[in-house]
N, C-alpha and C positions, 0 to 999 in steps of 0.2 A: 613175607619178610624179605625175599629175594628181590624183587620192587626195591623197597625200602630203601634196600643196603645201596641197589645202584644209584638211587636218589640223592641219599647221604653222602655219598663218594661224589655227587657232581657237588653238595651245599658244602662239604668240607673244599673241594679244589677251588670254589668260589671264596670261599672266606679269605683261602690262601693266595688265588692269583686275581681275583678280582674286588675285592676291598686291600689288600696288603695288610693280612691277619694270619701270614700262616701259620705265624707260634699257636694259634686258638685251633689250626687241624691239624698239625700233628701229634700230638696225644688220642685223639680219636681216631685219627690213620694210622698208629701202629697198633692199638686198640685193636682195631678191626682184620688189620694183617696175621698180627698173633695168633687171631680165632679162627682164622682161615678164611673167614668172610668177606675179603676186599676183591672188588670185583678189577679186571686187568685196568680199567683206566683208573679206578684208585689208585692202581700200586703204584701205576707212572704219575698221580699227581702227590704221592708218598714219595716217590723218588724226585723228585723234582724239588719237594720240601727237607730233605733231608740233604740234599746235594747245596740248596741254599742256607741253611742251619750248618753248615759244614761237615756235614757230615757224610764227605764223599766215599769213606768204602761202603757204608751200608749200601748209599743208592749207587754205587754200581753194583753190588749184591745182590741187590731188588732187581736191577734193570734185567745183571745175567741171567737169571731164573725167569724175569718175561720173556726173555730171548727164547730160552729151551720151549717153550711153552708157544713160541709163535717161531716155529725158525721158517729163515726165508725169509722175513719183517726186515724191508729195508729199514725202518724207520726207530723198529726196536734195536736194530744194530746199528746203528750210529749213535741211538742213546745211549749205546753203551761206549763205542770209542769216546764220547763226548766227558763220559762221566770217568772214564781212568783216566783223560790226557786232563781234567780238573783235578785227580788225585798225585800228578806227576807221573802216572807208568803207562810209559811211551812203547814200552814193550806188551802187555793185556791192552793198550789201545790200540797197537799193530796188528793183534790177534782178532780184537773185534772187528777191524778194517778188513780183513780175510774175510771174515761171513759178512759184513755188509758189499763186499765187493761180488762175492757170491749170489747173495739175493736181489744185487741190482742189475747183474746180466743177465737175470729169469724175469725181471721186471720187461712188462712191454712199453717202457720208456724210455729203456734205455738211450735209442739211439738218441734221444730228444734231451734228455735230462741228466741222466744216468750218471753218468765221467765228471760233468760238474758239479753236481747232488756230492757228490764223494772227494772232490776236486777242494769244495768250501768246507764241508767235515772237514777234513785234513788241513787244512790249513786255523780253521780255529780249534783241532785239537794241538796244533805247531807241528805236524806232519809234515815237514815242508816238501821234502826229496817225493814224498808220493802224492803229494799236493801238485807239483809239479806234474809228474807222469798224469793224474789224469786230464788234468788242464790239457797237456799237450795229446791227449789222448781226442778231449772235445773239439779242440781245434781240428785235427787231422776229422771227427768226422763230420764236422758242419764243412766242412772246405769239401769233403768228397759227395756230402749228401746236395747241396747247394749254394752256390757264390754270393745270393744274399741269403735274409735271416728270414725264415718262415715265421709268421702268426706265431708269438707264444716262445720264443726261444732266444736265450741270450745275446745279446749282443759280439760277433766277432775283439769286437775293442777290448768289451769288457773280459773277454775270457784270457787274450794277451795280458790284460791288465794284472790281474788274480796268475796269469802265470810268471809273471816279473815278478811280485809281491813273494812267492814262492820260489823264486829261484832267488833271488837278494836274500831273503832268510836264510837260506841254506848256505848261503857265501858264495854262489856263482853269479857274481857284479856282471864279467859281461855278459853272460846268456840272458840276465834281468833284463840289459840295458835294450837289448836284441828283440827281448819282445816288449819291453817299450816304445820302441820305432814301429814295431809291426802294428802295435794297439793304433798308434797315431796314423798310419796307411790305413788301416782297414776302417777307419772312424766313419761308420753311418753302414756298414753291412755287417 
């Protein structure tokens, strides 16, 4: 039966993200949630369907409880800033940004990923002012790891880029414009 349910949990996430049916699995993903039986990628393809159905406090609900359940989960704690700054509260998405910020400094990617991973969260939850810090947090460590871009790592440009974007949201026009000049110097490292 334990089979099964993991099976069911990928044909229900299929219905919903790969034919575009998910009203046809969520009755059977909260079905299965209920009973206790949904295994952790059900719940996030439950949260996922209930955050598109509107129904964003449940699936940050869901998500907070995969969180306890995996702490440390960069990936679960961004689904959770992701899924309050969809419900409006800027304030429990600051809070998840705490433990994703936590679990991505014990990540061994950081130096590589890390600041920007968290850089883009924040800025599509409207985090701007911390969207900015870690932009400028990537930049300082790609400038001190290497003057160009290693195999596999964002572009200098782009990362000025994303931090203009987030300093203009927040209303600091010139520091935006600042690193839009630098985006444009640094173009090809």
């Amino acid at each position: 039966l334990k089979g099964f349910l993991s099976h069911s949990d990928h044909i229900l996430a299929y219905l919903a993200q790969g034919l575009g049916r998910g009203e046809l699995a969520l009755g059977p993903l909260l079905d299965l949630e209920r009973q206790g039986k949904l295994t952790r990628s059900g719940r996030g393809a439950l949260a996922d369907r209930l955050g598109h159905a509107g129904q964003t406090a449940a699936a940050a609900l869901l998500l907070e409880k995969l969180l306890q359940e995996l702490p440390g989960d960069l990936e679960a704690a961004l689904d959770v800033v992701a899924a309050h700054a969809k419900r409006g509260d800027a304030e429990r998405s600051r809070a998840a940004l705490r433990s994703a910020d936590a679990a991505a400094r014990e990540w061994s990617g950081w130096r590589r990923y890390g600041a920007v991973r968290l850089g883009r969260a924040c800025l599509d939850a409207k985090l701007h002012e911390e969207a900015a810090a870690y932009y400028e947090e990537a930049i300082q460590i790609r400038l001190r790891s290497t003057p160009t871009r290693p195999e596999g790592q964002e572009p200098r440009a782009n990362l000025y880029a994303y931090l203009a974007r987030a300093r203009a949201a927040h209303g600091r026009t010139k520091e935006a414009v600042e690193a839009v000049l630098a985006a444009v110097a640094s173009c090809g490292r």
